[in-house]
C-alpha positions in Angstrom: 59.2 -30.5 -26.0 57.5 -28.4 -22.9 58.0 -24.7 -23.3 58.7 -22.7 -20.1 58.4 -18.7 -19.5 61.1 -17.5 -17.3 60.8 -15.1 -14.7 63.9 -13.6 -12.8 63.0 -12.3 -9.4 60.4 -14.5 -8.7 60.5 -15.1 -5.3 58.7 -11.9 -4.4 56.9 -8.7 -5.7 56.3 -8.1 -9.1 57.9 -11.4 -10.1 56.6 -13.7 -7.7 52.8 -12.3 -8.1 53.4 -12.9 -12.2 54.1 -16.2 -11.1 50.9 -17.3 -9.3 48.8 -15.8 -12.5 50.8 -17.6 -14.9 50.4 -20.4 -13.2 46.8 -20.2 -12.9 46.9 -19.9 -16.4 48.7 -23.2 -16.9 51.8 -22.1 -17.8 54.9 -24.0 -17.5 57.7 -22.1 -15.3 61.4 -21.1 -14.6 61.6 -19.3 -11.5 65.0 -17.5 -10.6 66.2 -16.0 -7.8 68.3 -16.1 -4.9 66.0 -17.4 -2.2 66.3 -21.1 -2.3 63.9 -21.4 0.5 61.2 -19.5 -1.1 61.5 -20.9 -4.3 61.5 -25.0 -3.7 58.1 -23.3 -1.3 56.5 -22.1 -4.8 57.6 -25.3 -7.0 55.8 -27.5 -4.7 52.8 -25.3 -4.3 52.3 -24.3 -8.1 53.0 -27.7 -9.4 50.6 -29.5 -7.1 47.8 -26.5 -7.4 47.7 -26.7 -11.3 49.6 -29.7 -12.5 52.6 -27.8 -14.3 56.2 -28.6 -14.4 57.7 -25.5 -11.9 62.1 -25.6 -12.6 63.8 -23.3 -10.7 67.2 -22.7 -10.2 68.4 -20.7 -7.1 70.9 -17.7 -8.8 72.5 -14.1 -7.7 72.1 -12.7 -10.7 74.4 -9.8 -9.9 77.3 -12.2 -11.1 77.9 -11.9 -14.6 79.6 -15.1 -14.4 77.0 -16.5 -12.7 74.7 -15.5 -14.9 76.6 -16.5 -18.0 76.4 -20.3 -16.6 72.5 -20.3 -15.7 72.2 -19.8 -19.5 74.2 -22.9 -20.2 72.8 -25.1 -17.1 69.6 -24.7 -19.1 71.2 -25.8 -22.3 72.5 -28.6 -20.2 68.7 -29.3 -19.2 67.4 -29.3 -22.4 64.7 -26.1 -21.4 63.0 -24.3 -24.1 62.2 -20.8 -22.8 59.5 -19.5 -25.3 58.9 -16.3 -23.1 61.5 -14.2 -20.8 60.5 -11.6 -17.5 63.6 -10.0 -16.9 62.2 -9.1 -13.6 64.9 -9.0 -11.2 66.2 -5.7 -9.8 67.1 -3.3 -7.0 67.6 0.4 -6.4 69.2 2.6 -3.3 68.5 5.8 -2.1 70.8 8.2 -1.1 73.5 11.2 -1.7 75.8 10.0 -4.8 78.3 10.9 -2.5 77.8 9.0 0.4 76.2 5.8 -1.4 78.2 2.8 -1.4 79.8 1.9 -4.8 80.0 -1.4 -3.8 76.3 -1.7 -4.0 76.0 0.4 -7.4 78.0 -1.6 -8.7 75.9 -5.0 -8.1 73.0 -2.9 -8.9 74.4 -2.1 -12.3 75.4 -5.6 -13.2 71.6 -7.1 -12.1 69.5 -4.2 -13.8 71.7 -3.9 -17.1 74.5 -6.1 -17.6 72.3 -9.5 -16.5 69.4 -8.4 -18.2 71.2 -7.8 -21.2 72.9 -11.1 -21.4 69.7 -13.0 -20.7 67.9 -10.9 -23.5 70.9 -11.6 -26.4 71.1 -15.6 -25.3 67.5 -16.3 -25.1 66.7 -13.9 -28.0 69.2 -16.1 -30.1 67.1 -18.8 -29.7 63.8 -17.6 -29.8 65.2 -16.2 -33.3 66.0 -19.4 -34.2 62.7 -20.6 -33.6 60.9 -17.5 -35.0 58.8 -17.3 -32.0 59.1 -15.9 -28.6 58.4 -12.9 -25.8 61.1 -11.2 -24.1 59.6 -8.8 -21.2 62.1 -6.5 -19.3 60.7 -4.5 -16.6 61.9 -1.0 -16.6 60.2 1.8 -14.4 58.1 5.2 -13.9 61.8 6.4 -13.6 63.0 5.5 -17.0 61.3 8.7 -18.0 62.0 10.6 -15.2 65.2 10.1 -13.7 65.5 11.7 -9.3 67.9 12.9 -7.9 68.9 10.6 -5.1 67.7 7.4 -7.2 70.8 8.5 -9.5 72.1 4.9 -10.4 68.8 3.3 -10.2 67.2 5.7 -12.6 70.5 5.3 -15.2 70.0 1.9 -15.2 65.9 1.9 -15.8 66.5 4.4 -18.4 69.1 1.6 -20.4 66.3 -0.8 -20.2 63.9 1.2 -21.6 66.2 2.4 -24.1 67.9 -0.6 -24.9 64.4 -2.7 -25.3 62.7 -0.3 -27.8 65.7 -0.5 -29.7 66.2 -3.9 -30.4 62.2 -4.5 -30.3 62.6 -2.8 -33.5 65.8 -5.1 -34.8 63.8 -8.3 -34.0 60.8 -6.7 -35.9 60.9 -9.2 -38.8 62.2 -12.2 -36.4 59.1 -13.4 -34.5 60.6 -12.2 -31.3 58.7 -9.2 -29.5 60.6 -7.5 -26.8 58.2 -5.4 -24.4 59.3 -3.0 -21.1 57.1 -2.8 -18.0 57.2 0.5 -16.6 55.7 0.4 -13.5 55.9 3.7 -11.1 56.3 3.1 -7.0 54.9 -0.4 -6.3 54.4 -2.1 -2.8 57.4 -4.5 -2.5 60.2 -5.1 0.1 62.0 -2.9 -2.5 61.2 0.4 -0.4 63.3 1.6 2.2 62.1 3.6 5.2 64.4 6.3 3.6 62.2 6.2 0.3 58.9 5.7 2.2 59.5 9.3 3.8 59.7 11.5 0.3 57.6 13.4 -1.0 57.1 11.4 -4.3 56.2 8.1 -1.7 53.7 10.4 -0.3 52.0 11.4 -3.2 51.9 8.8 -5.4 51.1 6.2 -3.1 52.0 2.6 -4.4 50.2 0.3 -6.4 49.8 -3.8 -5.4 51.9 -5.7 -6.8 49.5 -7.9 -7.8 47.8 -4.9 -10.1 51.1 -4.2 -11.7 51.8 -8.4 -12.3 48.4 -8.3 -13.8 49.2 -5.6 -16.1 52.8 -7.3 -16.8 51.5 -11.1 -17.5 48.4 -9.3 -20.7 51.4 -7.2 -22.1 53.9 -10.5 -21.7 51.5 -12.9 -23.3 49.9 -10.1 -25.9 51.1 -6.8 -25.8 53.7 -4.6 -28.3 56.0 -1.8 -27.5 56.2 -0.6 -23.6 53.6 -0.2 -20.7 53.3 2.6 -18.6 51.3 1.1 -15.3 48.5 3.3 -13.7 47.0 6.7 -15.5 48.9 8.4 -13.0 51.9 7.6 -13.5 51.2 7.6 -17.3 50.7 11.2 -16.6 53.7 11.7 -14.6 56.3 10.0 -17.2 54.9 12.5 -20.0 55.6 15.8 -18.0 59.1 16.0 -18.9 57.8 16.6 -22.7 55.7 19.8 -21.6 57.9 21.1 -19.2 60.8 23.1 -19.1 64.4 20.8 -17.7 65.4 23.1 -15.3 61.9 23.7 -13.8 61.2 19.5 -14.0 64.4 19.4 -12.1 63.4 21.7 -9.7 60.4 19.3 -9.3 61.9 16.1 -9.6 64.5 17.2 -6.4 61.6 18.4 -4.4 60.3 14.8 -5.5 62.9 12.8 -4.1 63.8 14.7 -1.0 61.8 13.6 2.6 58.7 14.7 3.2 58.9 18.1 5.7 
């Protein structure tokens, strides 16, 4: 029976870049995402490039329901899934205030409630096989949380959170569950808004092919979580050494436009 890695939000950034080196390394995939055209693009041009079987289903992962019945359409299809890159995500920038909950809302079922159903279904049967690698991809921000990225950062800092944790559960079940932690990355995830602030300006972002590199050798080998860039290795460690009011202070001046 072929084994397949998965990879949600595939069909650009991070995710799609994971897909061309997995591929290269003649790896079966699953590619998920909402952009059909894009997709059925990278099937035929993976599959004919290096002879693998490309599946991939077309999915707004923001449903829950939606979500729930991917799962079971590749029950239905008879896929084992012997590695899972909960990739798919998005953020917003913006007052809390004047943000629209409508959009937090969808952003809250993608980064957490999705990813956390995907992890528990597939992690069942990995568990049952006593093999597999479940990857989520949390952020620079799961450490420190900006004003302004207020939802966003909540819901990075569950997936960090909520990976190390059952990372240690699975210990003894020959599941590994890793986080990505990747800081600002060049990706159509960046607003203008975001491009203006001082944190965009300073810690200018890495190619996503660098960070997909770093993701596929912690995927395929790695333990625990990966912080991407010394930089931003730096950066997510401040918070231990300094003061909460005065890393506020910095975070805000962090987040707010560039003067």
């Amino acid at each position: 029976m072929k084994e397949y890695i998965l990879i949600t939000g595939a069909s650009s950034g991070i995710g799609y870049e994971m897909a061309q080196l997995l591929a290269a390394k003649k790896f079966n995939l699953i590619l998920v995402a909402r952009s059909k055209h894009i997709l059925q693009k990278m099937q035929v041009e993976l599959s004919s490039k290096y002879s693998i079987d490309i599946k991939y289903f077309q999915v707004d992962l923001s449903d829950v329901q939606a979500t729930l019945e991917f799962y079971q359409l590749t029950k239905v299809h008879e896929l084992k899934v012997s590695h899972l890159v909960n990739n798919a995500g998005f953020g917003d920038y913006g007052s809390f205030l004047e943000t629209s909950i409508e959009k937090e809302l969808d952003m809250v079922h993608l980064n957490i409630s999705s990813l956390m159903i995907l992890t528990k279904l597939f992690a069942r049967d990995m568990a049952e096989m006593k093999s597999g690698r479940i990857m989520n991809v949390a952020s620079l921000l799961s450490f420190l949380p900006l004003p302004y990225y207020s939802v966003y950062s909540a819901t990075k800092a569950f997936v960090l959170a909520f990976s190390e944790t059952i990372a240690t559960e699975l210990e003894d079940s020959g599941v590994i569950v890793t986080a990505l932690c990747p800081g600002t990355v060049e990706t159509p995830f960046h607003t203008q808004e975001m491009r203006k602030t001082n944190a965009m300006n300073t810690n200018k972002p890495m190619p996503a092919k660098d960070v997909a590199e770093a993701g596929v050798k912690l995927l395929l080998h790695g333990k625990g979580k990966k912080v991407v860039g010394f930089n931003n290795w730096f950066i997510s460690n401040l918070p231990r050494v300094t003061p909460s009011v005065i890393m506020m202070k910095i975070k805000k001046n962090l987040a707010s436009p560039k003067s």
